[in-house]
N, C-alpha and C positions, 0 to 999 in steps of 0.2 A: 549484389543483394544488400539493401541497406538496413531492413527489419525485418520479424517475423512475428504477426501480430495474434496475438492469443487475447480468448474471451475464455475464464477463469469459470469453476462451478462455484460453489459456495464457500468463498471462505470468508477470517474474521479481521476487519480493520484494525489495526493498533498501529500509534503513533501518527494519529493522522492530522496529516499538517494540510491540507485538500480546498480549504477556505483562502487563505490568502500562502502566497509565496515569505517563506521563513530563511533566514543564513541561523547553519550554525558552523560552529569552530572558525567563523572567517571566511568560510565559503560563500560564493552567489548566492541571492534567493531561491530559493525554488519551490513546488509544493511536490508534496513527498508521503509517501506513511509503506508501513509492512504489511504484507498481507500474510496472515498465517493459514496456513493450507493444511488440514488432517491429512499424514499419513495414510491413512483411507481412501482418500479422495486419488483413486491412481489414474483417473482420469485427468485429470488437472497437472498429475506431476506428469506421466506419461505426456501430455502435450508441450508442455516447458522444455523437458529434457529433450524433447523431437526437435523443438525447436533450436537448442542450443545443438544438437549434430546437427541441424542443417546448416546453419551459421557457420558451422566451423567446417564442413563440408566447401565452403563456396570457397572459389578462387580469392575473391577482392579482400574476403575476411579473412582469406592464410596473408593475403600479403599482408595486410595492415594489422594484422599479430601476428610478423615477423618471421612467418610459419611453425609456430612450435603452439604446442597443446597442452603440453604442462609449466604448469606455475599461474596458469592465467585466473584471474577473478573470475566467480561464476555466482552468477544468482539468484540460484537454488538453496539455500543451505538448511542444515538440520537444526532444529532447535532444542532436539536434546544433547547437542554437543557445543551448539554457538550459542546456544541460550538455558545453559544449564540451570542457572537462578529462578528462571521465570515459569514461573505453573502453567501459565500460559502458552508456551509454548511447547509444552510437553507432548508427546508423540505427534509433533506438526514436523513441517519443514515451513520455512518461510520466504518469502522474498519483498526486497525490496525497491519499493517504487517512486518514481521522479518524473516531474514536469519542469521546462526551462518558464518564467512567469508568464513567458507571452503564449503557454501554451497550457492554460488553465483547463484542467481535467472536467469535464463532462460528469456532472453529478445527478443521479435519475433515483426514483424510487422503483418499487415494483413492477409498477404499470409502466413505466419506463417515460413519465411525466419529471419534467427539472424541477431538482428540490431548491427551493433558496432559503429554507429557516434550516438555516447553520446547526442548530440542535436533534436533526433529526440523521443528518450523518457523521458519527462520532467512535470512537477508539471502543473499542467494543460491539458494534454492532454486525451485525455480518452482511454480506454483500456479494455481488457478481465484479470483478474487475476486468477493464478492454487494457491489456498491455502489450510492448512491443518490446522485444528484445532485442539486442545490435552488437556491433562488435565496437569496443573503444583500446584506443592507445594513446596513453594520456600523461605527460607528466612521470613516465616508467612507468606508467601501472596498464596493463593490458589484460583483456575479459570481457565479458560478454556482461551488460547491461537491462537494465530496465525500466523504459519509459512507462510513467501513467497516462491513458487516455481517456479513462473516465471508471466512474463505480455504480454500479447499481443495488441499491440498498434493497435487503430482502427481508431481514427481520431485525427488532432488535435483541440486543444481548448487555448482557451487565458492562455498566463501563470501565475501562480501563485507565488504570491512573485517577484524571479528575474526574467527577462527578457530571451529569446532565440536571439542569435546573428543570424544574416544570412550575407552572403555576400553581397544582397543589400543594405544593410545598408553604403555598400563603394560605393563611387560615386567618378569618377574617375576627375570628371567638378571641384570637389573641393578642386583640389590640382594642384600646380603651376608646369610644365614638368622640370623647371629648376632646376639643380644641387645643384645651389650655394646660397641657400633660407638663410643660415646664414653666 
C-alpha cells in the first residue's frame, strides 16, 4: 500500500503556499500549507487517524518503518499543545500538507470549477481538502506523511498573517483628476 487518500470536511487554510512551489530552511520546492481541523470535526479526525492504522497495519509500511510504531512522525497533531501561541489554532488539531512542484494541487471553488485569481484562495479562508497519507523513511526520520492533492474553497474567512487586496480598497474620491500633481 502506497497511500490512503482522504477528502477532508471543512477546515481552515493557513500557511498556504498552493500558488507556486516555495524552499524554506534549504529544502526543495514544494507547495505546502496547514490545514486546521476543529476538534469537533470527528469526522475528519476519525478518518485520518483510520487512515494512519491502516498504514501502519500494512506489511510494506511495517517494513519500510523498520517495524516499530513508536517515535515515528505523525501528521495529526494538536494545536493546543504544538501551536500553543496561536489563537488560531485553539481547540483544532492540524495537519500539514505538501506537493513535490511537478505535482501542483488541484485548486476548485464551491461549485467545484478551477480557481486561477490567486486571491480567492488564501491563509484564512476555509476549504474542503483531497490528501493522501504515506509512510516515509527518510534521512532517520520515519512517519507517516501528507501529500496535497488539491483544495476546495468553501467560504471565506479573515485572513491570516497578510492581508487580501480587493479593488475597494481604491477609492477614486481620493485622488486629485489633475495631471500635473508634481
Amino acid at each position: 500500500m502506497n497511500s490512503v487518500r482522504i477528502t477532508t470536511g471543512k477546515v481552515r487554510l493557513s500557511y498556504a503556499n498552493i500558488w507556486a512551489p516555495k524552499s524554506f530552511d534549504g529544502q526543495p520546492e514544494k507547495y505546502s500549507c496547514s490545514l486546521i481541523i476543529p476538534k469537533s470535526d470527528t469526522k475528519t479526525v476519525g478518518r485520518i487517524r483510520e487512515a494512519i492504522k491502516t498504514l501502519l497495519a500494512d506489511k510494506d509500511v511495517q517494513t519500510k518503518l523498520g517495524g516499530k510504531t513508536k517515535g515515528l512522525k505523525m501528521p495529526l497533531r494538536d494545536g493546543d499543545t504544538d501551536r500553543e501561541d496561536d489563537p488560531n489554532y485553539a481547540d483544532c488539531y492540524f495537519i500539514n500538507a505538501s506537493a513535490a512542484p511537478e505535482h501542483r494541487p488541484l485548486i476548485l471553488d464551491r461549485d467545484k470549477n478551477e480557481v486561477l485569481d490567486q486571491s480567492e484562495v488564501y491563509s484564512g479562508c476555509y476549504c474542503q481538502a483531497s490528501i493522501s497519507l504515506y509512510a516515509f523513511n527518510s534521512n532517520g526520520n520515519k512517519g507517516i506523511g501528507c501529500g496535497l492533492r488539491g483544495i476546495r474553497k468553501l467560504a471565506d474567512g479573515e485572513p491570516l498573517g497578510g492581508s487580501v487586496v480587493t479593488a475597494d480598497e481604491f477609492d477614486d474620491d481620493d485622488i486629485d483628476d489633475t495631471d500635473d500633481i508634481f
